[in-house]
MMTF fields as JSON, N, C-alpha, C and O atoms, coordinates in Angstrom:
{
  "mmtfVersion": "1.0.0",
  "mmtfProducer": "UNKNOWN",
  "numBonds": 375,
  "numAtoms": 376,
  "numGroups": 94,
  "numChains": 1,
  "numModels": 1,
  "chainsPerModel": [1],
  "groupsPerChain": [94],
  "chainIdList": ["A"],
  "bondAtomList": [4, 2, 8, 6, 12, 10, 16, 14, 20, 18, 24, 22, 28, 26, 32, 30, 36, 34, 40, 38, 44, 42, 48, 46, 52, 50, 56, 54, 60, 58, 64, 62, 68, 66, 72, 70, 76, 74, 80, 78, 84, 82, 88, 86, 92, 90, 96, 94, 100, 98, 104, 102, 108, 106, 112, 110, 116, 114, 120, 118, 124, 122, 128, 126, 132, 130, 136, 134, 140, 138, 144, 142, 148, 146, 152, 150, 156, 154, 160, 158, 164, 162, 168, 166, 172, 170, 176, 174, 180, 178, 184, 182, 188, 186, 192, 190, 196, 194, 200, 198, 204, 202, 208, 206, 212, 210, 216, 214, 220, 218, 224, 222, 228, 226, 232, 230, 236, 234, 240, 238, 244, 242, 248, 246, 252, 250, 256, 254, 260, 258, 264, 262, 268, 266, 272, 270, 276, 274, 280, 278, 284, 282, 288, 286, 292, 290, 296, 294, 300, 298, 304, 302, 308, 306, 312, 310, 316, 314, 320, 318, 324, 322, 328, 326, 332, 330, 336, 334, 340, 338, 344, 342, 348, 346, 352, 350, 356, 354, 360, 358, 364, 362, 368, 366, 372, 370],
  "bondOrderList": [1, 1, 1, 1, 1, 1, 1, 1, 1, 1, 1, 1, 1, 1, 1, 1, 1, 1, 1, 1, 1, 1, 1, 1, 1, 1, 1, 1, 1, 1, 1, 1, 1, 1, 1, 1, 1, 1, 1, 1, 1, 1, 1, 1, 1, 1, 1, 1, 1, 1, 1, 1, 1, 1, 1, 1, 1, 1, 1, 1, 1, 1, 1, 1, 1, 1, 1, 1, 1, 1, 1, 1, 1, 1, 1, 1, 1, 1, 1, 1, 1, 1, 1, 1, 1, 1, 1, 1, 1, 1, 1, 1, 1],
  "groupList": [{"groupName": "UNK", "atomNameList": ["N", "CA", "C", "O"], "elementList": ["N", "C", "C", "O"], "formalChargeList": [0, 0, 0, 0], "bondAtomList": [1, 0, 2, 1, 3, 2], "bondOrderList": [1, 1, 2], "singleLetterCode": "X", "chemCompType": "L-PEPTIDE LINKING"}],
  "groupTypeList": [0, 0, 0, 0, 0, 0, 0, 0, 0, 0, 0, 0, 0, 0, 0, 0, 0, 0, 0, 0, 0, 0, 0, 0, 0, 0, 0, 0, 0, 0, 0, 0, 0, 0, 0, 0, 0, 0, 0, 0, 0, 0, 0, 0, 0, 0, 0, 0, 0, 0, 0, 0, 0, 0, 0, 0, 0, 0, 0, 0, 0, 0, 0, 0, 0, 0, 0, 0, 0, 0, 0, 0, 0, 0, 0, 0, 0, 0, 0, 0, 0, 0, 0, 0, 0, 0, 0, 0, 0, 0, 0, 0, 0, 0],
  "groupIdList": [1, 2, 3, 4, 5, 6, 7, 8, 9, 10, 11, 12, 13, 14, 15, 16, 17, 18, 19, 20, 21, 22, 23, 24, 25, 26, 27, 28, 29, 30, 31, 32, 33, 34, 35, 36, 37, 38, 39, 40, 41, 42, 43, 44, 45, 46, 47, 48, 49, 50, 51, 52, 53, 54, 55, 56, 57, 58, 59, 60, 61, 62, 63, 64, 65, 66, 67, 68, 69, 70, 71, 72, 73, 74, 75, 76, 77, 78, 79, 80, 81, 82, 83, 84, 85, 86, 87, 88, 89, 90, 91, 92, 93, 94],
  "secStructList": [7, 7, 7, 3, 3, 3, 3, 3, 3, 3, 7, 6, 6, 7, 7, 2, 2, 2, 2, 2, 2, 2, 2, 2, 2, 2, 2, 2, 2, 2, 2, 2, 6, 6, 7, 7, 7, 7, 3, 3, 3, 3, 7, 7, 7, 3, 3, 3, 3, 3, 3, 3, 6, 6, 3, 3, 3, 3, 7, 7, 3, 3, 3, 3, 5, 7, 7, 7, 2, 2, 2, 2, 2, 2, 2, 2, 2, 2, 2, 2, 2, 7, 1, 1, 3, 3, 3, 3, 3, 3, 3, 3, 7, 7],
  "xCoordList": [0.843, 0.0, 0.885, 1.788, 0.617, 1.232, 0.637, -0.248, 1.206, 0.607, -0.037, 0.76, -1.367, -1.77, -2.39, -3.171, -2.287, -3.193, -4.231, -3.947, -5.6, -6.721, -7.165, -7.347, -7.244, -7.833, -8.74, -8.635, -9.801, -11.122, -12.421, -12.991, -12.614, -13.719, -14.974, -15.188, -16.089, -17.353, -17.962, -17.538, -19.097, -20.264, -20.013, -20.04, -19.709, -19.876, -21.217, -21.266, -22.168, -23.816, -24.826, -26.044, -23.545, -24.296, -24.349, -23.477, -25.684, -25.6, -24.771, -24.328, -24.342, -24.102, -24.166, -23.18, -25.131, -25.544, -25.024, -24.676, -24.994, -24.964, -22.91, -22.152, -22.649, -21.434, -20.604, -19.404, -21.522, -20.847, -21.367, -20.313, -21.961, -22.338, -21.431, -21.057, -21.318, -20.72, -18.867, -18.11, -18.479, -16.967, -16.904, -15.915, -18.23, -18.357, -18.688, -17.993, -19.387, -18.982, -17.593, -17.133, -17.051, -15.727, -14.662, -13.961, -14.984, -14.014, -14.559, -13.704, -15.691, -16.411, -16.056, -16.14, -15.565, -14.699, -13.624, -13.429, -13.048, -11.577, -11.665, -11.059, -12.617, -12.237, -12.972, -12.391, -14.228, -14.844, -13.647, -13.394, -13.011, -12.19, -10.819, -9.789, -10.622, -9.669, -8.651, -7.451, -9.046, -8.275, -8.186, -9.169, -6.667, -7.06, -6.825, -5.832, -7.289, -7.855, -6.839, -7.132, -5.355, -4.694, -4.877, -4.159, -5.561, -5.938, -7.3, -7.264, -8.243, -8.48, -9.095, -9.594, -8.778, -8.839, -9.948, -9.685, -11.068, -11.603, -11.084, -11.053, -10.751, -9.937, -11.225, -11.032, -12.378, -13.477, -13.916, -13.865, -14.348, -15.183, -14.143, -13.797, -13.673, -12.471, -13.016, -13.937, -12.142, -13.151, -11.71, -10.704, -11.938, -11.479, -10.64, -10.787, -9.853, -8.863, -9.905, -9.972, -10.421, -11.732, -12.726, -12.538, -13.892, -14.939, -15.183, -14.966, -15.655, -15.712, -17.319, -17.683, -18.275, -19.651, -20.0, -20.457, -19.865, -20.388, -20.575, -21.602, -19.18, -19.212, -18.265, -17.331, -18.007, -16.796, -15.943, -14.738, -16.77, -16.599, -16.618, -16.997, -16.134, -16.117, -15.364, -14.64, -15.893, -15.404, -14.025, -14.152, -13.097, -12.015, -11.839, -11.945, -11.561, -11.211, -9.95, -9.722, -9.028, -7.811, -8.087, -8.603, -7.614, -7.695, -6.533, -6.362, -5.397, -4.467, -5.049, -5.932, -4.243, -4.408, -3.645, -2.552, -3.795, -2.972, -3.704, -4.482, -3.39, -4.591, -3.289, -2.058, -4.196, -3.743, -3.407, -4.3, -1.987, -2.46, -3.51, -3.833, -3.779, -5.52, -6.329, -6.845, -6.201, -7.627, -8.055, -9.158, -6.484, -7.073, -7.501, -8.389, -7.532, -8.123, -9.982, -10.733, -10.183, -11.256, -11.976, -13.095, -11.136, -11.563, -11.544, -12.381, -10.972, -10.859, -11.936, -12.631, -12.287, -14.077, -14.558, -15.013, -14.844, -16.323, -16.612, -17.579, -15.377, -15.053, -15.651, -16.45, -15.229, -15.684, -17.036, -17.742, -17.533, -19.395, -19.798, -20.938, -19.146, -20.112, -20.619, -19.864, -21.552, -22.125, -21.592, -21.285, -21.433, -21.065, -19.884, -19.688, -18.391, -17.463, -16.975, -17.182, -16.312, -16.322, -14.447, -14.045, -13.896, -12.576, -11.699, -11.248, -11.326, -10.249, -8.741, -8.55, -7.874, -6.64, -6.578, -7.364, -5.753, -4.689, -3.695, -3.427, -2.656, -1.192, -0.411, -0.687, 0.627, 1.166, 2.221, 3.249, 2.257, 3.634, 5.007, 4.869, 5.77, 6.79, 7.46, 8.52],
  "yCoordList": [-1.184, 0.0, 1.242, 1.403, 2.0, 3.592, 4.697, 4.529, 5.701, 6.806, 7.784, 8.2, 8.192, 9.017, 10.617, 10.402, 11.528, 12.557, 12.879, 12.519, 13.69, 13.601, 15.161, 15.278, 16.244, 17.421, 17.273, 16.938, 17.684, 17.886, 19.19, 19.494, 19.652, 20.9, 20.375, 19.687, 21.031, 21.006, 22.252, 23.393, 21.835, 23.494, 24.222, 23.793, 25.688, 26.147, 26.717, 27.395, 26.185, 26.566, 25.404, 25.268, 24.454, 23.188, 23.727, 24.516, 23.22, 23.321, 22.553, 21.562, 22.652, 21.796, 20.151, 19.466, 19.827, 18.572, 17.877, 16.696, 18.714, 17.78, 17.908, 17.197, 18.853, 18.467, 17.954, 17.824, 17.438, 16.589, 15.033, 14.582, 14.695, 13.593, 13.247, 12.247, 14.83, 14.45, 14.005, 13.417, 14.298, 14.129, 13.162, 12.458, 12.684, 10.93, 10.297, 9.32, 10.591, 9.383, 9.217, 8.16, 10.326, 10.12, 8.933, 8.011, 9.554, 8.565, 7.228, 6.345, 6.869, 5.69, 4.8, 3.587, 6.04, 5.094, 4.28, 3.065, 5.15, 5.056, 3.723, 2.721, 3.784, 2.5, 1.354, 0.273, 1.356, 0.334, -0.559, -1.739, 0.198, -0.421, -0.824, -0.85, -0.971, -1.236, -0.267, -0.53, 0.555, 1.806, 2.127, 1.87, 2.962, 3.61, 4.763, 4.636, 5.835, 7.076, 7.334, 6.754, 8.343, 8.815, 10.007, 10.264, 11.072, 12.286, 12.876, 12.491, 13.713, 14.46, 15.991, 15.999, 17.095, 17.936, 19.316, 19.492, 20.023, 20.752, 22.114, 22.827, 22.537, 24.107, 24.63, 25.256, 24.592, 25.5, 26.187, 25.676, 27.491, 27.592, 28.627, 29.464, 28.743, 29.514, 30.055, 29.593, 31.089, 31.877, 30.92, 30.512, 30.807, 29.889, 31.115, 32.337, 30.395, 31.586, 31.566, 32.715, 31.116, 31.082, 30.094, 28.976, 30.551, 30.01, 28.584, 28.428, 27.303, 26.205, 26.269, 26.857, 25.426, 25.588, 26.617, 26.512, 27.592, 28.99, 29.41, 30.016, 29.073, 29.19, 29.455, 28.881, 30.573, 31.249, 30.859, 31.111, 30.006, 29.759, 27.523, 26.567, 27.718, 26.193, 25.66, 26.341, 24.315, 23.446, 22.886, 21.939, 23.236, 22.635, 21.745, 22.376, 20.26, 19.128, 18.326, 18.005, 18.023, 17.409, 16.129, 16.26, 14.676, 13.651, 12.705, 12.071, 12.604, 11.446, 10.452, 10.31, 9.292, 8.278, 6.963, 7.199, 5.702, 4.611, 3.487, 2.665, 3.543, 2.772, 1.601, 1.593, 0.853, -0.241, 0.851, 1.599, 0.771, 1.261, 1.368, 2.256, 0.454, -0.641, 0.691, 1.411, 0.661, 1.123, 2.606, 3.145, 3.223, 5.212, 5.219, 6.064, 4.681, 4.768, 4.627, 5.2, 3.533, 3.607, 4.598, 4.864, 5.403, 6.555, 7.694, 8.571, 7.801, 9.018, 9.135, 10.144, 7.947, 7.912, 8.222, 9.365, 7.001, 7.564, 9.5, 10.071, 10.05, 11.197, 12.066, 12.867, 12.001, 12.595, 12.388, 13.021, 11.118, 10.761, 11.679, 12.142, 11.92, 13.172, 14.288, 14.978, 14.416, 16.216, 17.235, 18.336, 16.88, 17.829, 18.205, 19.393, 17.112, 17.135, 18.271, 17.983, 19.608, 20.101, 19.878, 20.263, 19.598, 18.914, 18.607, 19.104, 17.631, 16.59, 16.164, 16.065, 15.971, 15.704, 14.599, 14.527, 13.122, 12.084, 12.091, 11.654, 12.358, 12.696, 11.468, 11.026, 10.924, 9.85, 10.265, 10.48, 10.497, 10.963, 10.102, 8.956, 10.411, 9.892, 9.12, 8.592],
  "zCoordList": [0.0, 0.0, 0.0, 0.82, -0.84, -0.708, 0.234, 1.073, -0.026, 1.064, -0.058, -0.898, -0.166, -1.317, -0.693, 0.234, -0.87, -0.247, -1.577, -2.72, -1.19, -2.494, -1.562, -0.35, -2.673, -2.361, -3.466, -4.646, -2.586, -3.43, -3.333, -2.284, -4.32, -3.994, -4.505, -5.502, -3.253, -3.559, -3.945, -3.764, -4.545, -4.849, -3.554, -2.4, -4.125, -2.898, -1.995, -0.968, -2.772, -1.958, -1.738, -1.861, -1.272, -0.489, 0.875, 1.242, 1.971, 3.188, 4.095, 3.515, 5.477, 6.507, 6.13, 5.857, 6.166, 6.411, 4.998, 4.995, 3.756, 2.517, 2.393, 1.734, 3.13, 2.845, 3.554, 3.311, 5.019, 6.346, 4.892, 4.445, 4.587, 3.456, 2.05, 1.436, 1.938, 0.286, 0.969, 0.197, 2.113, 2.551, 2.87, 2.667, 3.65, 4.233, 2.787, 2.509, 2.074, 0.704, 0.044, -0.389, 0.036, -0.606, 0.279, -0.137, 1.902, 2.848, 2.786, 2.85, 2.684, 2.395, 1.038, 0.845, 0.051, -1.3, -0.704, -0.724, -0.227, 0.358, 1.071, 0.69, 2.344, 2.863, 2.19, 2.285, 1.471, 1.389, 0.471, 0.715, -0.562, -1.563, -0.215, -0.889, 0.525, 1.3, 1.769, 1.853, 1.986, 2.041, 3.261, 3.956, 4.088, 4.944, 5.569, 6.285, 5.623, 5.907, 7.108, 8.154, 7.114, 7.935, 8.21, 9.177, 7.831, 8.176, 6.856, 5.687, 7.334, 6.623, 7.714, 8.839, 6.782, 7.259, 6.002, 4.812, 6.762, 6.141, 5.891, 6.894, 5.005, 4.428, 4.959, 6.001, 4.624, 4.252, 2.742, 1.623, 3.145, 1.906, 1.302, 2.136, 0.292, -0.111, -1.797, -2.47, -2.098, -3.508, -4.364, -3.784, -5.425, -6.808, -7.69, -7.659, -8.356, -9.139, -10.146, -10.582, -10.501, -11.802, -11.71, -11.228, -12.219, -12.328, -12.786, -13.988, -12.002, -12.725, -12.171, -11.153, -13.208, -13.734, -13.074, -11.935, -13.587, -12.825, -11.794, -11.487, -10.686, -9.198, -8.955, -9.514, -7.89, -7.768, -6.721, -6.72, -5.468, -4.223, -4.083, -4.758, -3.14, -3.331, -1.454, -0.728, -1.219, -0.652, -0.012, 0.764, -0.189, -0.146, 0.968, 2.019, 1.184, 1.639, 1.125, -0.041, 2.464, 1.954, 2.929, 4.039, 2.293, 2.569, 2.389, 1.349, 3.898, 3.334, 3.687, 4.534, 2.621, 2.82, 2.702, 2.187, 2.973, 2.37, 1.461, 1.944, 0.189, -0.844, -1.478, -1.489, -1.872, -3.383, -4.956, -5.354, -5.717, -6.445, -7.628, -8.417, -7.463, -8.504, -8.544, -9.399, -7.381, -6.952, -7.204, -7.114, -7.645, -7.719, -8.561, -8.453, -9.826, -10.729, -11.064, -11.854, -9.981, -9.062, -8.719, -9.159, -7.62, -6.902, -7.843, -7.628, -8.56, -9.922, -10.323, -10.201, -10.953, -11.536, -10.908, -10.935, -9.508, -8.632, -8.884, -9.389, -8.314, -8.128, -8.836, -8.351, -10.517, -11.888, -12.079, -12.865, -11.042, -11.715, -10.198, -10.225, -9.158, -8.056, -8.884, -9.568, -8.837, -9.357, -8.496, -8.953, -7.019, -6.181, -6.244, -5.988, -6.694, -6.97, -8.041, -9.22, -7.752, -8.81, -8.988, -10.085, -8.514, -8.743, -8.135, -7.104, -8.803, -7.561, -8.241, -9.453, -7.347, -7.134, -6.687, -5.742, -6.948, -6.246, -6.296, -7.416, -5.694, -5.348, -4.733, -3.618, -5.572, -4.547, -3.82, -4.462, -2.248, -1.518, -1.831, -2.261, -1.71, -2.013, -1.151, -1.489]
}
């Protein structure tokens, strides 16, 4: 298993509750595929150097972790099929 960190932004005009959900599905990729979850930490809501689908503001969430490499490729998709997901990063530490 490697050590991977995954930053990811959400819409930024989701409420409380949908984005305590949309962070628990992502960590829920992570482990269900065998993964395991060494830190994640919430940035908050931060403004974007430019507009992605017409939103200026966004989510920011950073997530290390220790995965299979099989499997990011995995988590990439799931990722790209979230609607809420407006973009994501997998990084392998070195």
């Amino acid at each position: 298993m490697h050590q991977y960190e995954l930053v990811f932004i959400l819409q930024g005009d989701l409420d409380e509750a949908t984005l305590e959900t949309a962070v628990e599905t992502v960590q829920t990729l992570i482990t269900n595929a065998k993964g395991e979850i060494v830190k994640t930490e919430r940035w908050g809501k931060r403004r974007m150097a430019y507009p992605i689908r017409k939103m200026n503001e966004g989510y920011y969430t950073f997530i290390s972790f220790h995965h299979n490499p099989e499997e990011i490729v995995n988590l990439n998709r799931s990722l790209g099929y979230n609607e809420q997901v407006l973009r994501s990063i997998v990084v392998r530490v070195a």
